[in-house]
C-alpha positions as CSV (number, residue, x, y, z in Angstrom):
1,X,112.6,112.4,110.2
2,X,114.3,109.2,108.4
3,X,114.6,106.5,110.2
4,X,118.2,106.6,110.3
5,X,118.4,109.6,112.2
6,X,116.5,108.5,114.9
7,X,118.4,105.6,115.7
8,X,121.6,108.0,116.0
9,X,119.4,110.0,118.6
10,X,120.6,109.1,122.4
11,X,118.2,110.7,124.9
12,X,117.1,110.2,128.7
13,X,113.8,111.3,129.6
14,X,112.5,111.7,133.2
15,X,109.5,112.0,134.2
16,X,107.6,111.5,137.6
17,X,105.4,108.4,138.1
18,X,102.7,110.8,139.6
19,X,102.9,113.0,136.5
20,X,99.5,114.0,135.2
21,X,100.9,115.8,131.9
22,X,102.4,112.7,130.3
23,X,102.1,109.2,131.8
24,X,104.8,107.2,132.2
25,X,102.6,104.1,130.3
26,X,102.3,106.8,127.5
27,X,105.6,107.6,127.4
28,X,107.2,104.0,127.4
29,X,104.7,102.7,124.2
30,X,106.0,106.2,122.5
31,X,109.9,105.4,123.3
32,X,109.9,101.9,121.7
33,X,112.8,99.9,120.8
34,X,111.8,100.6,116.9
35,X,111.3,104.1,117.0
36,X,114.0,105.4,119.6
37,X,116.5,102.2,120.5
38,X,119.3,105.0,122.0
39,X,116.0,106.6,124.2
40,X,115.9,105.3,127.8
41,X,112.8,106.4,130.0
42,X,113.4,107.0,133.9
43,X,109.8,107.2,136.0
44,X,111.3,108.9,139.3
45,X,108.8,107.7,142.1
46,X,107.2,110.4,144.7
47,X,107.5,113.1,142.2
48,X,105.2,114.4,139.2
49,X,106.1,116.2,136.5
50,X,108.6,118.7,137.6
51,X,111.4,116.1,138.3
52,X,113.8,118.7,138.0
53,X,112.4,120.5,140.6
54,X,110.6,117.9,142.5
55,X,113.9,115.5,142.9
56,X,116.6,117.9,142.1
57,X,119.4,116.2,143.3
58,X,118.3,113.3,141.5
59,X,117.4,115.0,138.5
60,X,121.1,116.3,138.6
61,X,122.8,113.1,139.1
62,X,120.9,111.7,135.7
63,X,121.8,114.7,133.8
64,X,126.0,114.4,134.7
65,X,125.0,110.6,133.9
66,X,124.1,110.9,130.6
67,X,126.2,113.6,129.6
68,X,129.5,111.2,131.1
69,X,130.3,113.2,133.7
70,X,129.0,110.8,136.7
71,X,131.1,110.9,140.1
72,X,133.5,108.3,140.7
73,X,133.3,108.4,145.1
């Protein structure tokens, strides 16, 4: 992919500290400012992969978030 499509690409990824699929120390060297500078990481502790099942409410809270449609209470 050129890398002036990359830079357009804005994505969150979560991902439990516990994980054992992907670290978190993996996945912050593969999100780097150069390669993805719209990508933020989120490492959700006391969870492992699953965040979206582990930390649901969380994971939901992140999701409305990104997508712009936070809360305001």
């Amino acid at each position: 992919m050129p890398e002036t499509l990359l830079e357009r690409i804005e994505h969150d990824i979560l991902t439990g500290t516990g994980s054992r699929i992907v670290s978190c120390r993996f996945l912050a060297r593969s999100i780097s400012i150069e390669r993805l500078p719209n990508a933020t990481l989120t490492a959700v502790p006391r969870c492992s992969h699953w965040v979206q099942i582990e930390r649901a409410e969380l994971f939901h809270a992140e999701v409305a978030r990104f997508l712009g449609q936070e809360k305001n209470t």
